[in-house]
C-alpha positions in Angstrom: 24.9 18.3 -0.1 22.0 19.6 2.2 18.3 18.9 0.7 16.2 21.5 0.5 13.0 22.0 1.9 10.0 22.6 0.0 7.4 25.0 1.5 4.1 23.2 3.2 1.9 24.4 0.8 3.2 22.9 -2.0 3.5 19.8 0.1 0.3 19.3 1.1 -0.6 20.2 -3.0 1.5 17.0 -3.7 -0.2 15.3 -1.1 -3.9 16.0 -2.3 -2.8 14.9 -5.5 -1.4 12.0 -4.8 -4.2 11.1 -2.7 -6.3 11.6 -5.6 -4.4 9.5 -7.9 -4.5 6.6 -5.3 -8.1 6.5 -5.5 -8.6 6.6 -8.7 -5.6 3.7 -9.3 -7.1 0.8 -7.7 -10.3 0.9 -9.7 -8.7 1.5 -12.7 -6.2 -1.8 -12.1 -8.8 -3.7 -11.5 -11.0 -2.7 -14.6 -8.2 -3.0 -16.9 -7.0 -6.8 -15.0 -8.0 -10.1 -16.1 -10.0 -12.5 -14.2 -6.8 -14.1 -13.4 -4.9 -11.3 -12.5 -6.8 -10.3 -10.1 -6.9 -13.7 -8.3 -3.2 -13.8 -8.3 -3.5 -9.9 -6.6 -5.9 -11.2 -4.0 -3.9 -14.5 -3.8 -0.3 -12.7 -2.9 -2.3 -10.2 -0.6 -3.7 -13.3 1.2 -0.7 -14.5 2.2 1.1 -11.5 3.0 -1.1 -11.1 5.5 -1.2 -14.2 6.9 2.6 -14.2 7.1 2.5 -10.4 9.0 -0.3 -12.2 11.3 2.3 -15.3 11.9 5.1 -13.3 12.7 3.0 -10.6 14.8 1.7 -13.7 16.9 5.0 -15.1 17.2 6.3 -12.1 18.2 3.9 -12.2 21.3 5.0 -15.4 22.6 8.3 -15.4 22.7 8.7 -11.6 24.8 5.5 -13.5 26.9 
């Protein structure tokens, strides 16, 4: 079954709106979270990104 395409105007509609939404969801989250919900948030981002900055450095030494 071939998908259809959906015209570009209507794409970028869903796009605006979604960007939209975006904004709006991360101050909302964080109004509506606890004290300790938003630690945990900032906790699980923190190492995320200290595990993508591992294996990006690792990355670099071994093709070095």
């Amino acid at each position: 079954m071939a998908k259809k395409r959906l015209p570009a105007d209507v794409l970028a509609y869903f796009r605006q709106m979604g960007a939209k939404g975006g904004r709006i969801g991360g101050k909302r989250s964080l109004e509506t979270m606890t004290a300790a919900q938003r630690r945990a948030r900032a906790k699980k981002a923190s190492l995320a990104a200290a595990a993508f900055r591992k294996a990006k450095s690792k990355g670099k030494r071994e093709s070095a």
